[in-house]
N, C-alpha and C positions, 0 to 999 in steps of 0.2 A: 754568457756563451759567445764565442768569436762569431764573427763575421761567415770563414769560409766553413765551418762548422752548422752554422742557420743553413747554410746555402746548402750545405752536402744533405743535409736531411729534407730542405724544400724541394729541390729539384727532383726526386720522384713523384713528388704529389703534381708537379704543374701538367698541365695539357702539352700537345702541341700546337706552339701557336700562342700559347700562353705568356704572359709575361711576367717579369719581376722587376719590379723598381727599389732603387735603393737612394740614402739620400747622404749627403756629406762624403761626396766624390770626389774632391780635390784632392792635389798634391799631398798637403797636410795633414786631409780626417783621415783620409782610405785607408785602407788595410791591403797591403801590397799583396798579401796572400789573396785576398778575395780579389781582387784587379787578375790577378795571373787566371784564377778559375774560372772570372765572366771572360774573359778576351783571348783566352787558348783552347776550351772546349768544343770540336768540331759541331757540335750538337746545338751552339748557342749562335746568336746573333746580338751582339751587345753594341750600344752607344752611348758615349760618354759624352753627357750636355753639362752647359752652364760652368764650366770648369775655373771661371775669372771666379765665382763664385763661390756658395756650398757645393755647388756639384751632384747632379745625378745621374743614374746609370738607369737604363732600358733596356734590358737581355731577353731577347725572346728567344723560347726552345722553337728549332728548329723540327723536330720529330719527336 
C-alpha cells in the first residue's frame, strides 16, 4: 500500500493535535506524492528533520 494511500485513510482517525511521524524522508526514500500531502494540507503542520540523513517527518493535525 503507497505512502499517500496510508495517509488518506490515517488522517481521519488522528485527533487534533495529534501527530504522525514518518521515517526515511530524504531526497531519495520519500515518496513525492506523500511530501505534497504533509506540506500543502491547510489542516496540517509538518516538519521535515534530519534530512543529511534517513529523514523524518512530524505533521501535526491542526483541527
Amino acid at each position: 500500500m503507497s505512502a499517500p494511500l496510508q495517509f488518506s485513510i490515517l488522517l481521519p482517525l488522528v485527533r487534533p493535535r495529534g501527530l504522525i511521524l514518518a521515517h526515511n524522508m530524504n531526497g531519495r526514500m520519500a515518496d513525492p506524492k506523500y511530501i505534497q500531502a504533509i506540506t500543502t494540507n491547510p489542516e496540517l503542520e509538518t516538519l521535515l528533520l534530519l534530512q543529511e540523513g534517513a529523514g523524518i517527518s512530524v505533521t501535526m493535525k491542526k483541527r
